[in-house]
TORKOL-4160 file (C-alpha; in steps of 0.2 Angstrom, whole numbers, padded with zeros to 4 digits, m for minus):
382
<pt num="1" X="m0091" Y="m0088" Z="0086"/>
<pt num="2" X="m0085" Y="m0088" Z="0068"/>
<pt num="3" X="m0073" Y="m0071" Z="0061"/>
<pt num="4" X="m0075" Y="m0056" Z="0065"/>
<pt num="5" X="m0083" Y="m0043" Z="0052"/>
<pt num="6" X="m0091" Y="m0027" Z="0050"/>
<pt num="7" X="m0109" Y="m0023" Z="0052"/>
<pt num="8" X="m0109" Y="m0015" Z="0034"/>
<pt num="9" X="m0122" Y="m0021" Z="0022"/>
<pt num="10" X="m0124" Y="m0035" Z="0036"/>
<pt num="11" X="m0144" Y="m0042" Z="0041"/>
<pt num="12" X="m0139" Y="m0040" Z="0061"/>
<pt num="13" X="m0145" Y="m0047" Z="0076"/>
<pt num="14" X="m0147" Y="m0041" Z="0092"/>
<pt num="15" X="m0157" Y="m0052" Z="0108"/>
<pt num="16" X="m0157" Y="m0044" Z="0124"/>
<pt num="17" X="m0165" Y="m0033" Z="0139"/>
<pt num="18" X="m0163" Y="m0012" Z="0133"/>
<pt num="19" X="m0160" Y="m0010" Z="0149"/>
<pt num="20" X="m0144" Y="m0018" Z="0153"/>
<pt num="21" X="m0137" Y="m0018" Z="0133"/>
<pt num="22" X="m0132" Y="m0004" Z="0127"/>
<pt num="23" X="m0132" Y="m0009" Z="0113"/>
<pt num="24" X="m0146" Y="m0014" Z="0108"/>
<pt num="25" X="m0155" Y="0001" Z="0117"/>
<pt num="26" X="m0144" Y="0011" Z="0105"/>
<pt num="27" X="m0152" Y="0004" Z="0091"/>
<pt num="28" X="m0168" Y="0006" Z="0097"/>
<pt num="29" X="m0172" Y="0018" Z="0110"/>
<pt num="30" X="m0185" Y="0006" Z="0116"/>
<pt num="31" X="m0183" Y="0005" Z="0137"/>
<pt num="32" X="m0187" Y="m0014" Z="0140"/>
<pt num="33" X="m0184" Y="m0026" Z="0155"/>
<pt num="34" X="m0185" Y="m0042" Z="0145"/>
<pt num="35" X="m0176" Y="m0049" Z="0132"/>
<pt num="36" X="m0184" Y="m0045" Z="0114"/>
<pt num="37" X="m0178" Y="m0046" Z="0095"/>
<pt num="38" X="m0170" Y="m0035" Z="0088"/>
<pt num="39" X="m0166" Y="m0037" Z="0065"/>
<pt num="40" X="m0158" Y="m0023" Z="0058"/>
<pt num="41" X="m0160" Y="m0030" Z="0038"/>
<pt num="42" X="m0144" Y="m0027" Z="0025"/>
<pt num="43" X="m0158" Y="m0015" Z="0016"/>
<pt num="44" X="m0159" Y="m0004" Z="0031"/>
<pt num="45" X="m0174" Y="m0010" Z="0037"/>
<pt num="46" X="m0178" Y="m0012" Z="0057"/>
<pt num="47" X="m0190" Y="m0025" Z="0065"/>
<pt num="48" X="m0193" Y="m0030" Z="0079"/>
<pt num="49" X="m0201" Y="m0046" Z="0087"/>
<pt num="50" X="m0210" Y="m0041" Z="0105"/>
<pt num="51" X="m0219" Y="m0051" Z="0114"/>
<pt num="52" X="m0241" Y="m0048" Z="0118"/>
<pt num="53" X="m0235" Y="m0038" Z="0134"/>
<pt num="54" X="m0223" Y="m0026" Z="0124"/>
<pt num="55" X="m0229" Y="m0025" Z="0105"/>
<pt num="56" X="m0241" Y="m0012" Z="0107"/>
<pt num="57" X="m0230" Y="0000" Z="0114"/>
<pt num="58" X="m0216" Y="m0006" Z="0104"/>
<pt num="59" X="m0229" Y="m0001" Z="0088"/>
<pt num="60" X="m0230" Y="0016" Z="0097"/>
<pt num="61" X="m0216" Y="0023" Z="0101"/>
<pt num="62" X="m0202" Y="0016" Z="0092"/>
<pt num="63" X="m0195" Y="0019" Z="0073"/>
<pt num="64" X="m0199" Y="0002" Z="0067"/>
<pt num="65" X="m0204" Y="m0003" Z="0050"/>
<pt num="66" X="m0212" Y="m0018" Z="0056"/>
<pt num="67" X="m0216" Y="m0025" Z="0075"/>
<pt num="68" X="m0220" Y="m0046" Z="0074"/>
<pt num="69" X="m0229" Y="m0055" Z="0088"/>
<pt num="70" X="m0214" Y="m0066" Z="0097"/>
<pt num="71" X="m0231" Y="m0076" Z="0100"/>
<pt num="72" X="m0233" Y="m0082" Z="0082"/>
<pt num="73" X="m0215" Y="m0087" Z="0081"/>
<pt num="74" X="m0218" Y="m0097" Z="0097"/>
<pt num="75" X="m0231" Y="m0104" Z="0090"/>
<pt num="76" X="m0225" Y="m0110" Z="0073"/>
<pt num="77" X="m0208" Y="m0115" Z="0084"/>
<pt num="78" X="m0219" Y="m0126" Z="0096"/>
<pt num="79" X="m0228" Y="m0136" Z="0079"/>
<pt num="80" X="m0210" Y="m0139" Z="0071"/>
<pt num="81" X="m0202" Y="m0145" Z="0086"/>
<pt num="82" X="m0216" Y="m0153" Z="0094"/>
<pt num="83" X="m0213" Y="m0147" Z="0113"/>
<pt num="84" X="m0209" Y="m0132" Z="0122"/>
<pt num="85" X="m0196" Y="m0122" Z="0110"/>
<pt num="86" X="m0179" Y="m0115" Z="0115"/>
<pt num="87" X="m0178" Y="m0096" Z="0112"/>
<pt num="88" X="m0164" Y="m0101" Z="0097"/>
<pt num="89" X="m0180" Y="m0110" Z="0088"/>
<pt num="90" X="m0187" Y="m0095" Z="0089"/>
<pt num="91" X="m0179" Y="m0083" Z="0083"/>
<pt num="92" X="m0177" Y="m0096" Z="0070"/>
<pt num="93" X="m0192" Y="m0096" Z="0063"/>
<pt num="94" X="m0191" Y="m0077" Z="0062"/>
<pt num="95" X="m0177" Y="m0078" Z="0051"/>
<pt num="96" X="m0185" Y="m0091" Z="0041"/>
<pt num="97" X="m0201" Y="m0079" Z="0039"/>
<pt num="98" X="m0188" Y="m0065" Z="0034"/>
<pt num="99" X="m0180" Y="m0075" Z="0022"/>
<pt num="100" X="m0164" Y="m0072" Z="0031"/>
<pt num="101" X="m0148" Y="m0086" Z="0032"/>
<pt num="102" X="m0136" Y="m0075" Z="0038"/>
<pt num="103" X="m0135" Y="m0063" Z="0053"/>
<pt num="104" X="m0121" Y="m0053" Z="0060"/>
<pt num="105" X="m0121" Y="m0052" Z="0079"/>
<pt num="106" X="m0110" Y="m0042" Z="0094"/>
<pt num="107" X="m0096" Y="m0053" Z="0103"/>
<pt num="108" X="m0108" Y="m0053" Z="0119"/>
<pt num="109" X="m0122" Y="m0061" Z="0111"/>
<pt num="110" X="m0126" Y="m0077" Z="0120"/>
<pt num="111" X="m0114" Y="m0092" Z="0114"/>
<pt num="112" X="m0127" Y="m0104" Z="0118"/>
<pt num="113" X="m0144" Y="m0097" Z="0106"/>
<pt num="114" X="m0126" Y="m0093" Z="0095"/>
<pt num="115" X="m0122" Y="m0113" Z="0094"/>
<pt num="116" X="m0142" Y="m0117" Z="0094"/>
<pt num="117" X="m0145" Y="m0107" Z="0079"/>
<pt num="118" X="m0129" Y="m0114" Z="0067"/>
<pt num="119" X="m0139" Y="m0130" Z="0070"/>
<pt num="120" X="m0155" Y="m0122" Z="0063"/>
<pt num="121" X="m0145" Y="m0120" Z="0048"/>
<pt num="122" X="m0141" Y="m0100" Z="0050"/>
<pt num="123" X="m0126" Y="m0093" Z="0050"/>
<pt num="124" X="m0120" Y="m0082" Z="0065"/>
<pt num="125" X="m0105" Y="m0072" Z="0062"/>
<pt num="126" X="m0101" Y="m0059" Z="0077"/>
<pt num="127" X="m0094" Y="m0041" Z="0074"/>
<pt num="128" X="m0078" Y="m0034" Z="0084"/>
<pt num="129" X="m0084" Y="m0022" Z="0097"/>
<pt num="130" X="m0090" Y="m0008" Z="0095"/>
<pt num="131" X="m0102" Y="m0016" Z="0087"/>
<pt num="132" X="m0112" Y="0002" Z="0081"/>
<pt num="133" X="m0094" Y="0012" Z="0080"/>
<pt num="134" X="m0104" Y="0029" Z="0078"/>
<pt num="135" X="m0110" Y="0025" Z="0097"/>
<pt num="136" X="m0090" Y="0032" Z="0103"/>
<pt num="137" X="m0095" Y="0051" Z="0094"/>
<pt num="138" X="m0108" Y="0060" Z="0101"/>
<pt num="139" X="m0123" Y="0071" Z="0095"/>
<pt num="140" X="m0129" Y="0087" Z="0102"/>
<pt num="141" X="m0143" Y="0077" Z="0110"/>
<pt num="142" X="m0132" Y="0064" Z="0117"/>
<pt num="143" X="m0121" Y="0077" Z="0125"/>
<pt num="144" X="m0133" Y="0086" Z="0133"/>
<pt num="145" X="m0140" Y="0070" Z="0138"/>
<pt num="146" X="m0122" Y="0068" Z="0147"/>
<pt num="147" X="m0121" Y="0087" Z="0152"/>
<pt num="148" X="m0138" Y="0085" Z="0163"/>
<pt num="149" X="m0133" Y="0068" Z="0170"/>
<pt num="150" X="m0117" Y="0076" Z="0177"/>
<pt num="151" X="m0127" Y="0089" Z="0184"/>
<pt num="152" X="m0137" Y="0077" Z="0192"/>
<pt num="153" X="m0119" Y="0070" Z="0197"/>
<pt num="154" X="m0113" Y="0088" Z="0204"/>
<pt num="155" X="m0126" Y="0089" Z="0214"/>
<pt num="156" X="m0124" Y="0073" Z="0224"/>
<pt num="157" X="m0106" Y="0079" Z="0227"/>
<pt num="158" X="m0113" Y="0093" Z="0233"/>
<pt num="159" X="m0124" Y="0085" Z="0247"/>
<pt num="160" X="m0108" Y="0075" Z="0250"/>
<pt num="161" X="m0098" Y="0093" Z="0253"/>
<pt num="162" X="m0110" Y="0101" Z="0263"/>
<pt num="163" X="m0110" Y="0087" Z="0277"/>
<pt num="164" X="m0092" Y="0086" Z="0278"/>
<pt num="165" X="m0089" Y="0105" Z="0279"/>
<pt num="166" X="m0104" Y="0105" Z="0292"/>
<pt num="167" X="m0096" Y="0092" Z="0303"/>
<pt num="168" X="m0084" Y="0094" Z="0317"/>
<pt num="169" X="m0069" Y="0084" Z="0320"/>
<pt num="170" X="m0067" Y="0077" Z="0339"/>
<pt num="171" X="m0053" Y="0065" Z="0344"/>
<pt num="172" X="m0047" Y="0059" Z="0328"/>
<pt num="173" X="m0064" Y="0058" Z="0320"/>
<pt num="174" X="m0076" Y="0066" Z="0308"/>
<pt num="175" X="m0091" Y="0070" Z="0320"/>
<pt num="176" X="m0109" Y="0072" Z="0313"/>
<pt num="177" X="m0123" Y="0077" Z="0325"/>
<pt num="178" X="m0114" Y="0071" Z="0337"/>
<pt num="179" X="m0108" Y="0054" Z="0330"/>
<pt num="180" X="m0094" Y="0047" Z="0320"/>
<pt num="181" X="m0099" Y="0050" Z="0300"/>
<pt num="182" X="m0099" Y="0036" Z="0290"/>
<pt num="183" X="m0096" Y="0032" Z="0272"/>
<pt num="184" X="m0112" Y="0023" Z="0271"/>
<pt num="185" X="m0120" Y="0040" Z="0279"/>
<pt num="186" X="m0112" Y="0050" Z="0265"/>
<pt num="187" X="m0115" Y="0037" Z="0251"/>
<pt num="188" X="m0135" Y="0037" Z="0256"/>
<pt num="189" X="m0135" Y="0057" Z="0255"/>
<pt num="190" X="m0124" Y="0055" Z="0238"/>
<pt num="191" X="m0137" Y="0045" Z="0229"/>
<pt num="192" X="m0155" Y="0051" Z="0235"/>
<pt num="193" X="m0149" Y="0065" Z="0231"/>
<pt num="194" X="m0146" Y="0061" Z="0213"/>
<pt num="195" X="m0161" Y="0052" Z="0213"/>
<pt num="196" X="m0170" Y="0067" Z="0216"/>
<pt num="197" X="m0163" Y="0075" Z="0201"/>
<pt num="198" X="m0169" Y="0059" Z="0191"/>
<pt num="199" X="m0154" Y="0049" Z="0190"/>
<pt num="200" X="m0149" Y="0031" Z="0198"/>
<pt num="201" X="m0133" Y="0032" Z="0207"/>
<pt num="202" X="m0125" Y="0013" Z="0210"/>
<pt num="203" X="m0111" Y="0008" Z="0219"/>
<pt num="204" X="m0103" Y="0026" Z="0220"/>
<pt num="205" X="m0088" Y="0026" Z="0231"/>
<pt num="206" X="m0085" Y="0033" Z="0247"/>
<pt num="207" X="m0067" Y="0028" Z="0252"/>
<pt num="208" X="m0058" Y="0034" Z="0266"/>
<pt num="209" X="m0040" Y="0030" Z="0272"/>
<pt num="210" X="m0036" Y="0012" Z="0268"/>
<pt num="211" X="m0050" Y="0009" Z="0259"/>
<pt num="212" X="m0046" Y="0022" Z="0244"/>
<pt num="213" X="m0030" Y="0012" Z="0243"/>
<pt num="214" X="m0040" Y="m0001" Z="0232"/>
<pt num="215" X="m0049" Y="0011" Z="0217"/>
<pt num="216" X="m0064" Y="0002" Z="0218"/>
<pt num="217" X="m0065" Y="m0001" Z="0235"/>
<pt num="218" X="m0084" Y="0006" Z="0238"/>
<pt num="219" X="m0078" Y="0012" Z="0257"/>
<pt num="220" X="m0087" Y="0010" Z="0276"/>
<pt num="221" X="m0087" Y="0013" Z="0293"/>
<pt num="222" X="m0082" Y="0029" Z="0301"/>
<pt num="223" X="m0070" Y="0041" Z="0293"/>
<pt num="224" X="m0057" Y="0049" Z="0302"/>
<pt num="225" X="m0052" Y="0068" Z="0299"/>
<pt num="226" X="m0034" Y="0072" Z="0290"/>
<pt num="227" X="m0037" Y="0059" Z="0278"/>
<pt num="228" X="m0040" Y="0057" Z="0260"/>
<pt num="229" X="m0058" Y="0054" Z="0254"/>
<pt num="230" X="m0062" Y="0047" Z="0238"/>
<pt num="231" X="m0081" Y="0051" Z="0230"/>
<pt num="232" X="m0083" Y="0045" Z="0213"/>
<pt num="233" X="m0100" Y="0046" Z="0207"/>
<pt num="234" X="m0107" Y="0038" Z="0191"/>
<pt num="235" X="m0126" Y="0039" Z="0188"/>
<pt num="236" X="m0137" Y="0035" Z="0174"/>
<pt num="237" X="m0152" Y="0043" Z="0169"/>
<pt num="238" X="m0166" Y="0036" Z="0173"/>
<pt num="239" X="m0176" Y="0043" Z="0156"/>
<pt num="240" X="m0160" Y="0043" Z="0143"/>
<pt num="241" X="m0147" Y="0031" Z="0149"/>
<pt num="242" X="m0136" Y="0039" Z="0149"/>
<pt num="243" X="m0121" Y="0040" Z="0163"/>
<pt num="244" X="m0110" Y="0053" Z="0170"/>
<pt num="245" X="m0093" Y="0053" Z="0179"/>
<pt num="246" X="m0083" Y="0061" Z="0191"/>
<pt num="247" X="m0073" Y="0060" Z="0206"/>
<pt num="248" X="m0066" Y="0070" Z="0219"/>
<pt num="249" X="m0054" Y="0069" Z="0233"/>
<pt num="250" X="m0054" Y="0079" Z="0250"/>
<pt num="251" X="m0048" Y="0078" Z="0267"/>
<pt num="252" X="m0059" Y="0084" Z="0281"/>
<pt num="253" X="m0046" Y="0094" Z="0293"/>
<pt num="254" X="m0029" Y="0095" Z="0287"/>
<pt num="255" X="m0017" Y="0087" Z="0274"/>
<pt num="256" X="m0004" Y="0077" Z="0277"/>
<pt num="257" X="0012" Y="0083" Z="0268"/>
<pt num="258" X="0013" Y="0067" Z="0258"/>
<pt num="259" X="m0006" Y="0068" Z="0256"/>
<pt num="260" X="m0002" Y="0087" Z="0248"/>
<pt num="261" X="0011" Y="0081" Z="0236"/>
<pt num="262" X="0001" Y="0067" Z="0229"/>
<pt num="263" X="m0014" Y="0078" Z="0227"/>
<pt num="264" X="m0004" Y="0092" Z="0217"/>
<pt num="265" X="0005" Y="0080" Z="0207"/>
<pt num="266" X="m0014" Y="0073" Z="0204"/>
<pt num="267" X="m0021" Y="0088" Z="0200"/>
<pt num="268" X="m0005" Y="0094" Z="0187"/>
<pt num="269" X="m0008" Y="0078" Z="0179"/>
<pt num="270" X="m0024" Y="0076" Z="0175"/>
<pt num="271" X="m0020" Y="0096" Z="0167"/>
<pt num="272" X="m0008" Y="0089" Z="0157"/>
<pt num="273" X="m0018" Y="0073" Z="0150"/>
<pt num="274" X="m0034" Y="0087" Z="0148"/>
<pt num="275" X="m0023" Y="0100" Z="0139"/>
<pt num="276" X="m0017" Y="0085" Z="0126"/>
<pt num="277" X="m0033" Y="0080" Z="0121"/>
<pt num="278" X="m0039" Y="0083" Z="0104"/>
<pt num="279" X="m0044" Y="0075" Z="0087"/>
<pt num="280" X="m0031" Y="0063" Z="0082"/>
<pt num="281" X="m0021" Y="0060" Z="0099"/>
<pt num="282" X="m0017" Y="0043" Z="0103"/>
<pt num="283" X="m0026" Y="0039" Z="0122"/>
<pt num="284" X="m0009" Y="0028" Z="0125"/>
<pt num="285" X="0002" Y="0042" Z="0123"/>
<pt num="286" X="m0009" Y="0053" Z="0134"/>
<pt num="287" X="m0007" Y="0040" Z="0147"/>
<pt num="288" X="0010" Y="0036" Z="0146"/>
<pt num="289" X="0016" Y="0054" Z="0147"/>
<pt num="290" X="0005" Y="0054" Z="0165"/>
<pt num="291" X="0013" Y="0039" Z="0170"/>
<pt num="292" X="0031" Y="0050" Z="0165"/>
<pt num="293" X="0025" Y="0062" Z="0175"/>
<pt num="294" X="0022" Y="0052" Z="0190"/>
<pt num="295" X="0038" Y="0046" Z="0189"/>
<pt num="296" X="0049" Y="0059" Z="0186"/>
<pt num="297" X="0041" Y="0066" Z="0203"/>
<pt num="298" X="0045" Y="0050" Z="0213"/>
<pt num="299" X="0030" Y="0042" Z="0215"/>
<pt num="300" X="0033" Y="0023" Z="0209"/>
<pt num="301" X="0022" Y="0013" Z="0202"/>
<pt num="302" X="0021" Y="m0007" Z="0204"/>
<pt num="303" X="0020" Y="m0022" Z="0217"/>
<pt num="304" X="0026" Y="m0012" Z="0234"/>
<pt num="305" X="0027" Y="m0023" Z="0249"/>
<pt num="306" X="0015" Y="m0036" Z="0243"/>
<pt num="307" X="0001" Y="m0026" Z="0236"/>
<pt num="308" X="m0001" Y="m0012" Z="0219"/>
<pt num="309" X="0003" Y="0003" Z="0223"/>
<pt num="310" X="0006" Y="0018" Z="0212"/>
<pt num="311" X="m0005" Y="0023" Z="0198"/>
<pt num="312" X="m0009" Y="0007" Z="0191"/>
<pt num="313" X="m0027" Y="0012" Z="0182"/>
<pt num="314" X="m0031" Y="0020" Z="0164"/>
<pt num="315" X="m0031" Y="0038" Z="0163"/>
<pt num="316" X="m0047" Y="0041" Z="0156"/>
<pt num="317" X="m0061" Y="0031" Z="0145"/>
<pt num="318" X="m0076" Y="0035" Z="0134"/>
<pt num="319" X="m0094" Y="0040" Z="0143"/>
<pt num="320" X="m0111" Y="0036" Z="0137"/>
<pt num="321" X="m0121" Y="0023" Z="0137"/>
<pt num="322" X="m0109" Y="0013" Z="0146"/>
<pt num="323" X="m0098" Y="0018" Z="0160"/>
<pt num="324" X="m0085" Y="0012" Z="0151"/>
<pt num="325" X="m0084" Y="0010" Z="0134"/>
<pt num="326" X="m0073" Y="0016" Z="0120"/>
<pt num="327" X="m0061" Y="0026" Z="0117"/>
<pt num="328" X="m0048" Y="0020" Z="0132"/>
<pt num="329" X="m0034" Y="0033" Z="0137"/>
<pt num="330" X="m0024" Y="0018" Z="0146"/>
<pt num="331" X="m0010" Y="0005" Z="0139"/>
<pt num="332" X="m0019" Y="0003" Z="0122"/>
<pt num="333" X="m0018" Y="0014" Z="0106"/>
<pt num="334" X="m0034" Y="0020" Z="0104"/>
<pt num="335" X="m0037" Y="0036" Z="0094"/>
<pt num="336" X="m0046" Y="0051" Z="0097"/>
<pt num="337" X="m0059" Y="0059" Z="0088"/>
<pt num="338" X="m0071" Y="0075" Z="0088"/>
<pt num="339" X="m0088" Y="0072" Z="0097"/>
<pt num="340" X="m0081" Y="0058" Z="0109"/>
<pt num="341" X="m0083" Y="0058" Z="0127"/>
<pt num="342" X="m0071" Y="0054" Z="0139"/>
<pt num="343" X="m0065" Y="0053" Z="0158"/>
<pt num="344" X="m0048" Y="0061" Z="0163"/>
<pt num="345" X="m0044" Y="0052" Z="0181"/>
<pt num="346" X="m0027" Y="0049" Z="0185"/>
<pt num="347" X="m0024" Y="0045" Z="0201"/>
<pt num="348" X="m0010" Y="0038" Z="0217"/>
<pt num="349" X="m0014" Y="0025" Z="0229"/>
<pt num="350" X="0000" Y="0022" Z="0242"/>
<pt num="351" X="m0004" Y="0009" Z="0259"/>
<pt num="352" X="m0007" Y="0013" Z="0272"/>
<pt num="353" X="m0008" Y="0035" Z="0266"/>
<pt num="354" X="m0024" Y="0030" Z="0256"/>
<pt num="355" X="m0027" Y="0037" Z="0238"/>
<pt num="356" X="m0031" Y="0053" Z="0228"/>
<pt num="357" X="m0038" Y="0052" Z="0213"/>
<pt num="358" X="m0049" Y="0069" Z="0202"/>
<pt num="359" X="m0058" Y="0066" Z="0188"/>
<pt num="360" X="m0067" Y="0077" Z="0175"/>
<pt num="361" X="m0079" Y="0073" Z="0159"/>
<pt num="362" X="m0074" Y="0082" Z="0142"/>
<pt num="363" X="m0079" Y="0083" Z="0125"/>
<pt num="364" X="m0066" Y="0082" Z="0112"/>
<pt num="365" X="m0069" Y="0097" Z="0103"/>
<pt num="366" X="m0060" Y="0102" Z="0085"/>
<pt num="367" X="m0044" Y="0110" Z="0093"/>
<pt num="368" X="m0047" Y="0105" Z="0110"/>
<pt num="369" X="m0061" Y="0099" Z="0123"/>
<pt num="370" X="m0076" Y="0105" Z="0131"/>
<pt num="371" X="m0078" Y="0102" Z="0149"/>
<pt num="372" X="m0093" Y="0093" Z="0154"/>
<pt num="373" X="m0090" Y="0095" Z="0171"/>
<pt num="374" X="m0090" Y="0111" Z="0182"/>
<pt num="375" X="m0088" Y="0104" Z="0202"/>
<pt num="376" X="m0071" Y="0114" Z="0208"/>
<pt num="377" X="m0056" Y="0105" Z="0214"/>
<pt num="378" X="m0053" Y="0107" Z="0235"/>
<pt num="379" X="m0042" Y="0097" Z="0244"/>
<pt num="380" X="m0046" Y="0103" Z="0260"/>
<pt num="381" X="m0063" Y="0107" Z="0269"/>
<pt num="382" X="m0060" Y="0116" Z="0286"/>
């Protein structure tokens, strides 16, 4: 890719799926499986390029000021070439219909139509990410968009919480209707429920013992009583796209003393980090006064007989159309502003204890945040 540049006064070019870019879904709102074109003009003028299955609805419910058959392009790309066209010949001959030389892409657009396109004699120059900055400050719509997506996502929990507070504990083990409780069980009640509210939960984590050890470690089999349990939901919506975030950590019996004192220093942790957000803060010194924290409480961070242990994570990142996406509250100086959206999750992991990690969604507000997220914080259910 040559430099980087902004997208100001820029034609730009997006190719892609709406439903797995975000980016491109931000631009258009347009829910699409397959790949389509995407020309935002230096004029300010948006077209796109569907194919024959799409371009009807593409002309009736987006904001568009033109919507191209892909078909005529294909078709004009087939004569020059003489043979079935690569997509990069393609989109070619749009820009040659548009009269356009010069497009501005995102650092993920594909390196290969990139390369293909140079040798059609346009110039591609890609954009440092985020490629739409205004996508990292929300609008009303967009939070409320996030606000019913996490309640969606409290729900869910509170499926989750129900089983295990209706569960019995017999030899060591979390019993349910007469059998050991799983993850899987827990998971599978977690995500039909946010289903039902209209939401898509994938890979949401159920991690018991060991298993939270590793933060991403999805969790299974049977989960035994006086241990820590991760759950850490993050569904989209099905209708916006739009995710929510949040994680909880209980123990089903009683708490180990170790297990308390990593919860409480958790819990007054992720306080801290909440109670310095606002406009203008620095996510990096957010995160490293968590990681003071930890430390000055005796929990060490690091390689600890052969594996990471500690609190080796970010403390937070932006929410939205991405799980993750800017701003970061971790090693990296990344500034806040008003109207952003962000996880505060701090957490320990110690083998062979297991981990605790709490995690809320806010909104950075003028002097403060908002908190997105109204799921209490219990260590233990009885």
């Amino acid at each position: 890719m040559a430099r980087r540049t902004s997208t100001s006064g820029k034609h730009i070019l997006l190719y892609a799926s709406s439903d797995t870019d975000a980016n491109i879904f931000y631009a258009t709102r347009f829910s699409c499986p397959d790949p389509f074109l995407f020309i935002r003009t230096a004029q300010g003028r948006r077209i796109y390029v569907m194919s024959d299955l799409e371009i009807d609805r593409a002309r009736a419910t987006t904001n568009a000021h033109r919507v191209l058959p892909m078909s005529r392009y294909v078709a004009a790309a087939r004569t020059r070439r003489r043979g079935q066209p690569h997509v990069a010949d393609v989109i070619a001959e749009v820009l040659r219909d548009l009269r356009i030389r010069a497009v501005t892409v995102p650092e993920s657009f594909p390196a290969g139509i990139a390369d293909r396109l140079r040798r059609r004699h346009v110039r591609v120059t890609a954009a440092k990410e985020p490629f739409f900055p205004r996508r990292a400050r929300k609008s009303e719509q967009e939070i409320a968009y996030i606000r019913t997506v996490m309640r969606a996502t409290e729900k869910g929990l509170a499926a989750a919480v129900d089983i295990l507070r209706r569960s019995r504990i017999r030899n060591g083990w979390v019993m349910w209707e007469g059998r050991r409780l799983t993850s899987e069980f827990l998971r599978r009640a977690i995500d039909e429920t946010v289903f039902s509210h209209g939401c898509i939960a994938t890979h949401t984590i159920v991690a018991a013992g060991k298993h939270g050890c590793d933060p991403h470690n999805a969790g299974s089999g049977p989960i035994r009583a006086n241990t820590p349990i991760i759950i850490d939901i993050f569904p989209r919506s099905e209708s916006t796209g739009y995710f929510g975030d949040m994680t909880r950590t209980f123990v089903k019996g009683r708490a180990s003393e170790r297990v308390r004192r990593m919860y409480k220093a958790v819990f007054d942790a992720q306080r801290r980090a909440l109670r310095m957000i606002r406009p203008g803060v620095d996510g990096r010194d957010i995160h490293e006064a968590i990681q003071g924290l930890f430390g000055s409480r005796g929990f060490e961070t690091g390689e600890i007989g052969g594996r990471m242990q500690g609190f080796f994570h970010g403390t937070g990142h932006g929410l939205g159309l991405e799980i993750h996406e800017p701003p970061r509250i971790a090693t990296v100086s990344s500034m806040l502003r008003k109207d952003m959206v962000v996880t505060v999750e701090p957490g320990l992991y110690y083998w062979p204890v297991g981990g605790v990690r709490i995690e809320d969604t806010v909104l950075v507000t003028e002097d403060g945040i908002r908190s997105l997220t109204r799921f209490p914080k219990t260590l233990e259910i009885k």
